[in-house]
C-alpha positions in Angstrom: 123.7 110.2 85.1 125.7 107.1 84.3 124.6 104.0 86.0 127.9 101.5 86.6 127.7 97.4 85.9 126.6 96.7 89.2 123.4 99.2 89.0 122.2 98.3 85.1 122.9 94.2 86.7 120.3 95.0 89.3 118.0 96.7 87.2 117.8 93.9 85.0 117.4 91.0 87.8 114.5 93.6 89.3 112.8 93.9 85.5 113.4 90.0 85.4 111.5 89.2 89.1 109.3 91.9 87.7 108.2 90.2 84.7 108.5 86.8 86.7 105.9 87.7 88.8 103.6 88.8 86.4 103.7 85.4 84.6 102.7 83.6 87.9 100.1 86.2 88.5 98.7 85.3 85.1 98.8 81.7 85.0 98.8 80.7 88.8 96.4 78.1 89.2 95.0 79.0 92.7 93.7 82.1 94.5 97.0 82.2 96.9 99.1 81.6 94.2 98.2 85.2 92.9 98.1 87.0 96.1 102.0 85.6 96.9 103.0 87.2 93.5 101.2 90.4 93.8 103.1 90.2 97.7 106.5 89.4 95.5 105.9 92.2 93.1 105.3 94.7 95.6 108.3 94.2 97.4 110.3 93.7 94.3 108.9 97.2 93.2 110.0 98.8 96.9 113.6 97.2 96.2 113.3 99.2 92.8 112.0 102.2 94.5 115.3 102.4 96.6 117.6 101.5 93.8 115.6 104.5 92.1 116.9 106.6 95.3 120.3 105.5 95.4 120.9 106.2 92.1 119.5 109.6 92.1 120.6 110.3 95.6 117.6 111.7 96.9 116.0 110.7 100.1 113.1 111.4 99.2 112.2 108.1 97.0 113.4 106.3 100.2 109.9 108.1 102.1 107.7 106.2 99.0 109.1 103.4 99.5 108.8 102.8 102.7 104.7 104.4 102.4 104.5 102.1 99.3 105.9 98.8 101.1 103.6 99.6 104.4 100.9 100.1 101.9 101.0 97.0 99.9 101.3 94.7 103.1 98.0 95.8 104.3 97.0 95.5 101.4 98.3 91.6 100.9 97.3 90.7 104.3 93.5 92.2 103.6 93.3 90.3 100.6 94.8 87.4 102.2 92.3 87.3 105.0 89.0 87.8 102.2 90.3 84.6 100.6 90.7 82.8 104.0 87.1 83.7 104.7 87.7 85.9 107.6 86.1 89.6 107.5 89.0 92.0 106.5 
């Protein structure tokens, strides 16, 4: 499998939002700070997830991703709600 300039360009701008993220998970200052870039990441590792797909042409790496992306917004919005103050 031989990935074209268009492919290795979006892996690179996914590792780069990847890495991103992590440094603002690291040195965000606040509480919400964190939870927007774990909320980034996640997405950013669903777009990943169907670039993965597309490039192997199998459908079923589109199925995790869409479980993986339902997943991690539930997961954002409980944490979300714990830090407002509200029960989750």
């Amino acid at each position: 499998m031989t990935l074209n300039y268009l492919e290795q360009l979006a892996i690179g701008i996914i590792g780069a939002a990847l890495l991103l993220g992590l440094i603002r998970m690291l040195i965000g200052p606040s509480a919400p700070d964190r939870v927007i870039s774990a909320d980034t990441m996640s997405v950013t590792v669903t777009a990943a997830l169907t670039l993965v797909a597309a490039a192997f042409g199998s459908d079923l790496y589109l199925d995790v991703a869409l479980v993986y992306g339902a997943l991690s917004f539930v997961g954002v919005v409980a944490i979300a709600r714990v830090i407002e103050g509200g029960k989750a």
